[in-house]
C-alpha positions as CSV (number, residue, x, y, z in Angstrom):
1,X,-20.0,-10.4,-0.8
2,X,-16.3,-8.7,-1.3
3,X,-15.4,-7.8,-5.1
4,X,-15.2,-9.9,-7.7
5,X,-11.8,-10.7,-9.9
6,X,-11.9,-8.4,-13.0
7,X,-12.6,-11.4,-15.3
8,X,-16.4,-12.2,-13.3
9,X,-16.8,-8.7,-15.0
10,X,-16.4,-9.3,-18.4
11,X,-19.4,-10.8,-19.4
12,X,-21.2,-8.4,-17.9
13,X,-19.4,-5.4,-19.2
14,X,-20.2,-7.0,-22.8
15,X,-23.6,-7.3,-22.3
16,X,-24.4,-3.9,-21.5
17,X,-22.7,-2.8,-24.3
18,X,-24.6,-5.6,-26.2
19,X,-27.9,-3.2,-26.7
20,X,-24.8,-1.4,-29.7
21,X,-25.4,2.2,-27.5
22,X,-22.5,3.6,-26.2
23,X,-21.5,3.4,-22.4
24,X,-20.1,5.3,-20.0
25,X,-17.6,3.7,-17.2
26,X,-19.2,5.5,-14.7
27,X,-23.0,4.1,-15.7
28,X,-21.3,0.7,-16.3
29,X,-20.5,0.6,-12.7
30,X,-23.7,1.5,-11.6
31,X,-25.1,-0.7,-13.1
32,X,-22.9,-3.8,-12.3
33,X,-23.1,-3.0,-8.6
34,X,-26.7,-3.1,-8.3
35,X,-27.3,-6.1,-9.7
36,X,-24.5,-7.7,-8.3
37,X,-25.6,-6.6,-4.5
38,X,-22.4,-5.4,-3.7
39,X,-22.6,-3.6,-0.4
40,X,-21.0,0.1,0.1
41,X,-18.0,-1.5,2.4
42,X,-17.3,-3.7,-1.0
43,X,-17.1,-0.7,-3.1
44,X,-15.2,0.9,-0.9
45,X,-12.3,-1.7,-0.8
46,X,-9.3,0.0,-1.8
47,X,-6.4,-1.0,-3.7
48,X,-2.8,-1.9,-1.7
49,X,-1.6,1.7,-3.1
50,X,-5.0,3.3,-1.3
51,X,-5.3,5.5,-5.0
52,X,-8.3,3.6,-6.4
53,X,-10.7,1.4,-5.2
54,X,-10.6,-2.7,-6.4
55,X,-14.2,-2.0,-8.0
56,X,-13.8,0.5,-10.0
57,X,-9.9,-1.0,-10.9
58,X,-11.1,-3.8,-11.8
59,X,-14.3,-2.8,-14.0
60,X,-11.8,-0.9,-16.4
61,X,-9.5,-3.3,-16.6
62,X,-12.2,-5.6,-17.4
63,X,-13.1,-2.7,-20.2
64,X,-9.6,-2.1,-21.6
65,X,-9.4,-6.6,-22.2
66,X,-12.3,-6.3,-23.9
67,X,-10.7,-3.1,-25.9
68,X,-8.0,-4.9,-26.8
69,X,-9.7,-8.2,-27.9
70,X,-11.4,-6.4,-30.3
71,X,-15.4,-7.0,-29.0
72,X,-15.3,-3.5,-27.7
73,X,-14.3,0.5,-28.8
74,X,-13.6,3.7,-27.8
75,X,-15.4,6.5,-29.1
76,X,-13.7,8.6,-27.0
77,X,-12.1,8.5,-23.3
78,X,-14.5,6.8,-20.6
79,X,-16.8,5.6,-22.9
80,X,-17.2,2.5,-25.1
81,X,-19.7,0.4,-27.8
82,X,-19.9,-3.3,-28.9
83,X,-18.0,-4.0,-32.3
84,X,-19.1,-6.7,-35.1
85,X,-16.8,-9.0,-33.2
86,X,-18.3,-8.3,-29.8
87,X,-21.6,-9.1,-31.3
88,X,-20.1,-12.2,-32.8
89,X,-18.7,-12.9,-29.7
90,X,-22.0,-13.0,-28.0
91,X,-23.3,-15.5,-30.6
92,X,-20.6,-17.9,-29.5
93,X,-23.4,-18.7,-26.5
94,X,-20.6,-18.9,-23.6
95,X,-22.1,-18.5,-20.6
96,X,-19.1,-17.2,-19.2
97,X,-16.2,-14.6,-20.9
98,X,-12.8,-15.2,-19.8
99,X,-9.2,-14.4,-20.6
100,X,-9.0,-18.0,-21.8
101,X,-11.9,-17.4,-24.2
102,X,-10.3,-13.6,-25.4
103,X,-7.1,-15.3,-26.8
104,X,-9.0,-16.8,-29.9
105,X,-8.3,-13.2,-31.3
106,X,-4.4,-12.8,-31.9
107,X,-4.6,-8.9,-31.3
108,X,-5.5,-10.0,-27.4
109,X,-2.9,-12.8,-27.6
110,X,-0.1,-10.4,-28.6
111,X,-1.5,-7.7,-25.9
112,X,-1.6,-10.4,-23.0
113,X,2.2,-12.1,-23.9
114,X,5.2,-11.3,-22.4
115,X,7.5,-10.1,-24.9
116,X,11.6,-10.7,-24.4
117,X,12.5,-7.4,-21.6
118,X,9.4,-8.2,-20.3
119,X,7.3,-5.6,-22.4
120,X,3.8,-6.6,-22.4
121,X,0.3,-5.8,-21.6
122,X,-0.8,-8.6,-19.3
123,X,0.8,-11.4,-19.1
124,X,0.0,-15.0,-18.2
125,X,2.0,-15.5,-15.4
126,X,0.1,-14.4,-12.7
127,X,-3.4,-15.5,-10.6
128,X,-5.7,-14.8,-14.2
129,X,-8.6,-12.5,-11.2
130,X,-5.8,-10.1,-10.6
131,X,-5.2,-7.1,-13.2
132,X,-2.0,-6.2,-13.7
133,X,-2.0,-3.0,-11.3
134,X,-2.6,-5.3,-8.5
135,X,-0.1,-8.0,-9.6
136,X,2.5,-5.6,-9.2
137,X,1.4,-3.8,-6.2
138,X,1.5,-7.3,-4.7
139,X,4.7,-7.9,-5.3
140,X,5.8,-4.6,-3.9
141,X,4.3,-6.0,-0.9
142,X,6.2,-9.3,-1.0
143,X,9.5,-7.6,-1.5
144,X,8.7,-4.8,1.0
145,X,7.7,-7.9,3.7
146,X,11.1,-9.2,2.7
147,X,13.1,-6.4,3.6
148,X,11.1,-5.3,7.2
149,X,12.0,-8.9,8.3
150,X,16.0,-8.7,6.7
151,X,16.2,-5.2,8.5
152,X,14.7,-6.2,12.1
153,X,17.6,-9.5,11.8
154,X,20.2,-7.0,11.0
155,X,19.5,-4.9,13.8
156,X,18.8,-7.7,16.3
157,X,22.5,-9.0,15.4
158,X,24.6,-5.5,16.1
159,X,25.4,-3.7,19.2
160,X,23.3,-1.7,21.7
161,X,25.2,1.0,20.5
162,X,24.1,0.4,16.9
163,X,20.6,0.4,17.9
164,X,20.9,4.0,20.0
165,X,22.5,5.5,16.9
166,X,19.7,4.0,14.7
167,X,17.2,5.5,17.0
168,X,18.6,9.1,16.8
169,X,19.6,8.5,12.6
170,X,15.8,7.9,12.8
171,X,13.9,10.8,14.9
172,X,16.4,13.0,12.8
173,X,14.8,11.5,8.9
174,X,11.3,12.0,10.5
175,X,12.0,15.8,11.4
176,X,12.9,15.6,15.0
177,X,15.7,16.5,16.8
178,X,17.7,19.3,14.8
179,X,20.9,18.7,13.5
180,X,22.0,14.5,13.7
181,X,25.0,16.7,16.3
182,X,22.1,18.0,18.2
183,X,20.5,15.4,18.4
184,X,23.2,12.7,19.5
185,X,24.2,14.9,22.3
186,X,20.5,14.9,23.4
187,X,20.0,11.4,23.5
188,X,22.9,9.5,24.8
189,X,21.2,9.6,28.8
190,X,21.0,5.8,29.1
191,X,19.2,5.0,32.5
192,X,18.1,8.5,33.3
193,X,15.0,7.5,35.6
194,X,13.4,5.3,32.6
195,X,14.1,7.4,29.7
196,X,16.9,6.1,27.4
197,X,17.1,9.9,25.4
198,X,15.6,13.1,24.8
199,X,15.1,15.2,21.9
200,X,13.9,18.4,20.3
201,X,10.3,18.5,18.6
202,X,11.4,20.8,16.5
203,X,14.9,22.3,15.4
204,X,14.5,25.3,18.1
205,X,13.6,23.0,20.7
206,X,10.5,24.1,21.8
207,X,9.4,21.3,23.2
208,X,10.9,17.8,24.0
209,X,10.6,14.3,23.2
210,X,11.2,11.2,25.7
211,X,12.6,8.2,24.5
212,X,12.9,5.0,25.3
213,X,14.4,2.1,23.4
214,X,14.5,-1.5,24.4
215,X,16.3,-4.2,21.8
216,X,14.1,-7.2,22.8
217,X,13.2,-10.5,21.0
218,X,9.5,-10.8,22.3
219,X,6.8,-8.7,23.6
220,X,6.4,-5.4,25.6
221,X,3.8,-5.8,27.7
222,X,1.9,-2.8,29.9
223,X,4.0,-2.9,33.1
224,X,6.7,-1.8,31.0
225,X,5.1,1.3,29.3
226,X,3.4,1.8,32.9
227,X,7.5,2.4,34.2
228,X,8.2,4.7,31.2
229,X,4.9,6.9,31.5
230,X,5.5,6.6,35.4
231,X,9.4,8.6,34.3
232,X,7.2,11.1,31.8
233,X,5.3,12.1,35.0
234,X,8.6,12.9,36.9
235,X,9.5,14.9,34.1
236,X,6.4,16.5,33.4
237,X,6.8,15.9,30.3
238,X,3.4,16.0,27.4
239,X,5.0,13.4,25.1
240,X,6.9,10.5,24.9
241,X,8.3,7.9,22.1
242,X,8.6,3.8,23.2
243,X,10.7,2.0,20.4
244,X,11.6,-1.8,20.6
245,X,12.5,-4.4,18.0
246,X,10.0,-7.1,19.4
247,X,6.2,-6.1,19.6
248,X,3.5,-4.4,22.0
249,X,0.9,-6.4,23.6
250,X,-2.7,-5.8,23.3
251,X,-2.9,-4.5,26.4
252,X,-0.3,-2.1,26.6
253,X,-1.2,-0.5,23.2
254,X,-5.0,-0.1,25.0
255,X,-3.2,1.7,27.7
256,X,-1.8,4.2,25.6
257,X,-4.6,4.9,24.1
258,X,-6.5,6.2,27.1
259,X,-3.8,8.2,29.0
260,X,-2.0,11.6,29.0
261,X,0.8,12.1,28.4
262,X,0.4,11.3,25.0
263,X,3.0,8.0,23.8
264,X,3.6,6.4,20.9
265,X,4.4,3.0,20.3
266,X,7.1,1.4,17.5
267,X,7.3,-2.0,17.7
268,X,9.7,-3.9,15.5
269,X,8.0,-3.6,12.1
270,X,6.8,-0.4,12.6
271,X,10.3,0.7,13.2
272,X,11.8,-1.2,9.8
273,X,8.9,0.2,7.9
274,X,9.9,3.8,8.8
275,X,13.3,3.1,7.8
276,X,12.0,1.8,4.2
277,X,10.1,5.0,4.3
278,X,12.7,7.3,5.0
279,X,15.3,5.6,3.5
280,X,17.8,4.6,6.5
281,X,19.8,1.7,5.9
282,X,18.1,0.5,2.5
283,X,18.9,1.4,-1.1
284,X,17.0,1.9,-4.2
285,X,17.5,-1.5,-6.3
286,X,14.8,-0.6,-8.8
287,X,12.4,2.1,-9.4
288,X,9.4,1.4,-11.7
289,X,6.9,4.8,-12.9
290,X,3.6,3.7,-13.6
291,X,1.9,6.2,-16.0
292,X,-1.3,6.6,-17.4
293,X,-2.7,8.6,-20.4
294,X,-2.9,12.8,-20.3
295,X,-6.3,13.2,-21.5
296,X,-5.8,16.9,-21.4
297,X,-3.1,16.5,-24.2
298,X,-5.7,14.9,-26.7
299,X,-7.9,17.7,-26.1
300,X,-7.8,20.9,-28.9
301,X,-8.2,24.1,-28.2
């Protein structure tokens, strides 16, 4: 089974804590994943940002709802017990915790409601199985989906000479090539036997990197990279870079994989994404810091 949304944890988070003991986060998920058979692929599933995985995400944000309703405390960091009102709580006989049942105490209700400038805990605007964390990593996505499809149209509607200088503006942001000088003298050798440029590895040029670039609408397939590894050959060269706006097919990106020397393939949305990477073309339009506590700071000496 994959993970459950943070709120299928709830109820189970209060009723470990329902023995009054206190409770580690680490021995609470234990202790969920076993008896909910989760498999070691399920608690492996990571987050969008790759930092944490959804399990353990989720189980604390199942914790820190409960915190701030009131049923549950913390003693002290990673740890928490049942209060009066969790025990309460449990008397209420629901046979299933959920946000919905949390906002009968108006310390949650004021936690989980967006105040005006948008300064709040939760929220009820979004899918209630999602915490917050992945709410907004989400929409990071969504917006960074956006902008990989409005930079591929944007480069599909200039020149050909737009796309070469793209091209070297983006070996040069990776490290490649040297100086953007360097690097636009190197790689202006349209038509030379199959290879569209060539530039340095590294800024003293110890070794060389073939390009080729095609502006196409739909997909590579192998007979093309076939050509361009056929010109590598002539060359002897060990490595070489194919870049196009459409995409690869299956079979050409299996070929690759098997030969020497060693290419790499950037299809469309590869190439955009390395431009939102390395900021070519795109601006910042808003930068959010996510922060959490310094538990160090608390600490006396």
């Amino acid at each position: 089974m994959s993970v459950p949304d943070f709120q299928s944890f709830l109820s189970p988070v209060l009723d470990i804590a329902s023995d009054g003991a206190q409770h580690s986060l680490k021995e609470t998920r234990e202790r969920i994943s076993a008896a909910m058979g989760l498999s070691k692929p399920d608690l492996s599933d990571l987050l969008p940002s790759g930092r944490q995985t959804k399990f353990n995400n989720r189980v604390s944000w199942a914790v820190s709802y409960l915190v701030q309703a009131g049923v549950l405390v913390r003693p002290r960091r990673g740890v928490f017990k049942i209060t009066e009102r969790g025990r309460e709580l449990l008397q209420q006989g629901h046979e299933k915790v959920d946000v919905g049942i949390l906002n009968q105490y108006p310390e949650f209700v004021e936690f989980h409601t967006p105040r005006p400038g948008g300064e709040a805990g939760g929220g009820d605007e979004h899918p209630p199985g999602e915490t917050p964390e992945e709410i907004l990593q989400q929409s990071y996505q969504s917006i960074r989906s956006e902008l990989v499809g409005d930079l591929l149209s944007g480069i599909k509607a200039n020149t050909p000479r737009f796309f070469e200088n793209l091209v070297v503006d983006l070996m040069v942001a990776i490290g490649y090539g040297g100086s953007r000088e360097d690097a636009g003298r190197s790689i202006g050798r349209t038509g030379d036997e199959g290879v569209d440029g060539i530039i340095k590895e590294d800024r003293l040029g110890l070794d060389a990197i073939y390009l080729q670039a095609k502006r196409w609408e739909g997909t590579v397939g192998r007979p093309e990279i076939q050509k361009f590894v056929g010109a590598l050959h002539g060359k002897r060269a060990k490595k070489g870079v194919f870049i196009t706006t459409g995409r690869f097919s299956d079979d050409a990106v299996s070929y690759v994989s098997n030969i020497d020397p060693k290419v790499i393939l950037i299809d469309g949305v590869s190439l955009a994404n390395y431009m939102i990477d390395f900021d070519l073309g795109v601006a910042t339009a808003a930068s959010y810091h996510i922060k959490r506590i310094d538990s160090d700071y608390f600490v006396e000496e």
